[in-house]
C-alpha positions as CSV (number, residue, x, y, z in Angstrom):
1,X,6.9,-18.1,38.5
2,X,10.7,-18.9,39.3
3,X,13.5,-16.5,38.9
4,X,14.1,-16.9,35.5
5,X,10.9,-16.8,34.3
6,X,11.1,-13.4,35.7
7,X,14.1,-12.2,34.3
8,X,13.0,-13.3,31.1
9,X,9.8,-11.7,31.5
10,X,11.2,-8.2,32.5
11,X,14.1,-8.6,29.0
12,X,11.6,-9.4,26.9
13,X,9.7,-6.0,28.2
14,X,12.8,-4.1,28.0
15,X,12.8,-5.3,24.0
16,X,9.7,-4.3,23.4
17,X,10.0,-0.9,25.0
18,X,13.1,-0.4,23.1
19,X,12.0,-1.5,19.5
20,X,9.0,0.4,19.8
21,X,11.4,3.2,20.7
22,X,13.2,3.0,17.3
23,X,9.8,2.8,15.7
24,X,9.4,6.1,17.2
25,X,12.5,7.2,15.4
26,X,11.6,5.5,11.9
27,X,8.1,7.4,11.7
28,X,9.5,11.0,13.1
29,X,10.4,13.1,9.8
30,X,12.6,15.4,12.0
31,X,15.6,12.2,13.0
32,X,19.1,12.5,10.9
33,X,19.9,10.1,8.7
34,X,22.9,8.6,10.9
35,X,19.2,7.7,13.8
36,X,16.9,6.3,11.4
37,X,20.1,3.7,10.2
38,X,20.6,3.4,13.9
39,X,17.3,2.0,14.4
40,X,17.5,0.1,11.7
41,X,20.6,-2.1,12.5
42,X,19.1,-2.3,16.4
43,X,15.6,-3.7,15.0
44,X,17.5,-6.1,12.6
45,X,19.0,-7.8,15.8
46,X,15.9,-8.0,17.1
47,X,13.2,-11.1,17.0
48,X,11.0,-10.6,13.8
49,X,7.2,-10.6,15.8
50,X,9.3,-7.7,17.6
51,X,11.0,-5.6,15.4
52,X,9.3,-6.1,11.8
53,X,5.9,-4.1,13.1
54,X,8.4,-0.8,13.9
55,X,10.6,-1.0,11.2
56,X,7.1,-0.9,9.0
57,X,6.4,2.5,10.5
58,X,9.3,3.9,8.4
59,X,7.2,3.5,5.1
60,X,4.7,5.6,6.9
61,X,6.9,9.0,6.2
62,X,8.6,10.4,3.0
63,X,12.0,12.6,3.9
64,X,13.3,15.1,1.4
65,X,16.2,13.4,0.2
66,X,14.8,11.3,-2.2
67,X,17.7,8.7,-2.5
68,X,18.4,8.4,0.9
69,X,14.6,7.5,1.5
70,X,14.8,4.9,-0.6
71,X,17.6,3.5,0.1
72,X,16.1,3.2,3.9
73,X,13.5,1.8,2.7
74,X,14.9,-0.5,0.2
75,X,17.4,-1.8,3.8
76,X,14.1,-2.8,5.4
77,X,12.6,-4.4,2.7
78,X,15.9,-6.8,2.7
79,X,15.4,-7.5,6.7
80,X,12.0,-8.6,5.9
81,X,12.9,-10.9,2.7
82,X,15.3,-12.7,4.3
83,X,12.9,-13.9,7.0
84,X,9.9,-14.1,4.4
85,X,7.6,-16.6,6.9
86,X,8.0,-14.1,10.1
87,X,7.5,-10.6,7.2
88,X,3.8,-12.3,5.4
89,X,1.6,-11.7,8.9
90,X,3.2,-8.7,9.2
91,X,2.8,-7.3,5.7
92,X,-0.5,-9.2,5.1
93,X,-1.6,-7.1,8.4
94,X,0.1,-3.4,7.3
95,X,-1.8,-4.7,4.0
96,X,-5.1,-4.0,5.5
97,X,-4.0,-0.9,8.2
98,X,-1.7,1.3,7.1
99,X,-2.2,4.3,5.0
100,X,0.3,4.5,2.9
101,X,1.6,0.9,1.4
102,X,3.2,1.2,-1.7
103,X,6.3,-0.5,0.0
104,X,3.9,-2.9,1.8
105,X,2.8,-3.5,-1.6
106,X,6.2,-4.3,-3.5
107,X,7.0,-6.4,-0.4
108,X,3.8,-8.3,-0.6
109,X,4.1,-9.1,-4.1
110,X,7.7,-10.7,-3.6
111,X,6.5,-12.6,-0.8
112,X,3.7,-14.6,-1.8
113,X,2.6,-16.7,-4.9
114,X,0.9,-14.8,-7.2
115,X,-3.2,-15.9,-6.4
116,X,-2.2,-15.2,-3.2
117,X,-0.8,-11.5,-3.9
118,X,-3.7,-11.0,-6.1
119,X,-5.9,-11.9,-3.2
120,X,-4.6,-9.7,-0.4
121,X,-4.8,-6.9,-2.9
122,X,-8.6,-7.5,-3.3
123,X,-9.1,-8.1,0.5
124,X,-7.4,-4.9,0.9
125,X,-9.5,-3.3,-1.3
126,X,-12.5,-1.1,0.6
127,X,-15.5,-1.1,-1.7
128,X,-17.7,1.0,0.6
129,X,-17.5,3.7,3.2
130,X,-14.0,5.1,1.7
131,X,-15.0,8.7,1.8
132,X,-14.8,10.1,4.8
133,X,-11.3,7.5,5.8
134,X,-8.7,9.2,4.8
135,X,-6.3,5.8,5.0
136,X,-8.7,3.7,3.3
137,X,-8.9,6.4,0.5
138,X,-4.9,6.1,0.5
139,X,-5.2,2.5,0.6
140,X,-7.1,2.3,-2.0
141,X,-5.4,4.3,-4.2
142,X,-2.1,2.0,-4.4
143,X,-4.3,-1.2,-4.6
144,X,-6.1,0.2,-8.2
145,X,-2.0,1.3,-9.3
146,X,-1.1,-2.6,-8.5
147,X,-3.8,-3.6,-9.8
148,X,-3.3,-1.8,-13.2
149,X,-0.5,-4.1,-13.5
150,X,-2.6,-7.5,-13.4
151,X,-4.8,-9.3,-15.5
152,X,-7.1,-11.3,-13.4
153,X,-10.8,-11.9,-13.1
154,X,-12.5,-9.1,-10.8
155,X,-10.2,-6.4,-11.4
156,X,-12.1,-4.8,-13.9
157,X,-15.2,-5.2,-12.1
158,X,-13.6,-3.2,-8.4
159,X,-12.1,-0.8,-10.8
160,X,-15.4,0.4,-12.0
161,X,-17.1,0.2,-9.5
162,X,-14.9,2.8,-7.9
163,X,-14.6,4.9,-10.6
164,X,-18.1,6.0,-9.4
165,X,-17.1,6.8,-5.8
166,X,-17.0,10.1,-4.2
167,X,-13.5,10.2,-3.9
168,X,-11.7,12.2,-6.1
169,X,-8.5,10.8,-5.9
170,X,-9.8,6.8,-5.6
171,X,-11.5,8.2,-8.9
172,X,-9.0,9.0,-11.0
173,X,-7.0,6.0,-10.0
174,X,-9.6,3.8,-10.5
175,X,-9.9,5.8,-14.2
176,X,-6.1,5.0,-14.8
177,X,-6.7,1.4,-13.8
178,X,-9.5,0.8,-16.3
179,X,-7.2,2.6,-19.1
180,X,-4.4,0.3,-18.8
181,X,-6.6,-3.1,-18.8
182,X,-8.6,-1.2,-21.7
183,X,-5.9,-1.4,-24.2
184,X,-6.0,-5.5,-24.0
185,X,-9.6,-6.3,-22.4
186,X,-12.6,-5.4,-24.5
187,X,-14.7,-5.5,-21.4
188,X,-12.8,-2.7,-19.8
189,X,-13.0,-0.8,-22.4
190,X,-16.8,-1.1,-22.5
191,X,-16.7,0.1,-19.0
192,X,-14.6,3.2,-20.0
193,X,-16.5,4.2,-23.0
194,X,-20.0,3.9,-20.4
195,X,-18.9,6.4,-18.3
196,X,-18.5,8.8,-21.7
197,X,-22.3,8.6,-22.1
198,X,-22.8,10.0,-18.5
199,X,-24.9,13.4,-18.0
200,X,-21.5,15.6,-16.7
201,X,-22.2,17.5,-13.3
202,X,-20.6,19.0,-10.4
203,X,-19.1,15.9,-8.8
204,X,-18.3,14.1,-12.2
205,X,-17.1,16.9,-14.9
206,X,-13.5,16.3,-14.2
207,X,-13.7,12.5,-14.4
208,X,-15.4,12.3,-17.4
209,X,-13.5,15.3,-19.2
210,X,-10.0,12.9,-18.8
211,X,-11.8,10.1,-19.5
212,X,-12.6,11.7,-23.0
213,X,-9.3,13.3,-23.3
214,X,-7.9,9.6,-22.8
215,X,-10.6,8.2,-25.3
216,X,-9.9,10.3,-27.6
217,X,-5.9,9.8,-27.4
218,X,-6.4,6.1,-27.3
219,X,-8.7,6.7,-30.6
220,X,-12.0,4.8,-29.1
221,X,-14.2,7.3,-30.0
């Protein structure tokens, strides 16, 4: 290895070590304001297979001011779309390891065609083994909210399915999911009215008292 390769070597090193400094500073709730927008102007400069995996660990933390969160996070989102080919293996990746993705999400679905959206969203989607993972059960829980939003084959189908996990909270938003695609899809509501005519119990009283209470306000029963 000459001299150059060397030198190029040890900058590229010193890149790393410094994006994956700011990413330090994007997922720590305690940084000002003026050290997360320092971050994100460094990472910007930066080459994407570099910088786009740290700036993605700013969606991993909500801060208290509400508008200023989003608007950090809505800054990041622009970096990515304007070098859409170096964000999808990056998102399509956060996709399937982050916890929380509702930015991943909204990035995904401006990023690819629609099949392909719809797609990721059901690869995404943990069928099995969510209940003791917290980040799958997080995971999960914005996947059934996007998919609320989509008419497509197989959405009804992983939406009741879940309904009837463990999870609490993958419950109720697999619940919400089946309500939206029930006003339109007779087949979902088939699916929602079944789980009226379960026995209630421990684990599935508060499920199937708001489905009722929806049922009811929808007048299906």
């Amino acid at each position: 290895m000459g001299i150059f390769d060397k030198f190029k070597q040890y900058r590229e090193g010193q890149n790393r070590k410094s994006a994956e400094s700011h990413g330090l500073t994007l997922k720590n709730k305690v940084t000002t304001k003026e050290q997360r927008l320092e971050a994100i102007e460094s990472l910007s400069g930066m080459v994407p297979e570099v910088a786009f995996p740290q700036l993605l660990k700013r969606y991993e933390i909500v801060i208290d001011h509400g508008i200023q969160d989003t608007r950090e996070k809505e800054m990041i989102e622009e970096i990515f779309l304007k070098q859409p080919e170096s964000a999808k293996p990056v998102v399509r990746e956060a996709m399937s390891s982050m916890a929380r993705i509702s930015w991943p999400v909204r990035l995904a679905e401006k990023l690819f065609p629609h099949e392909e959206y719809l797609a990721l969203l059901f690869a995404s989607l943990k069928m099995d083994g969510v209940l003791f993972d917290e980040a799958v059960q997080e995971r999960n829980v914005e996947i059934l909210l996007a998919l609320k939003e989509i008419e497509a084959p197989g959405v009804v189908e992983r939406a009741a399915r879940l309904v009837r996990t463990r999870d609490e909270q993958v419950r109720m938003a697999a619940l919400e999911c089946l309500e939206a695609h029930a006003l339109s899809s007779p087949d979902a509501k088939e699916v929602f009215l079944d789980l009226l005519k379960e026995e209630p119990s421990d684990s599935n009283s508060r499920l199937l008292g708001l489905a009722r209470s929806i049922a009811e306000r929808h007048a299906w029963v």
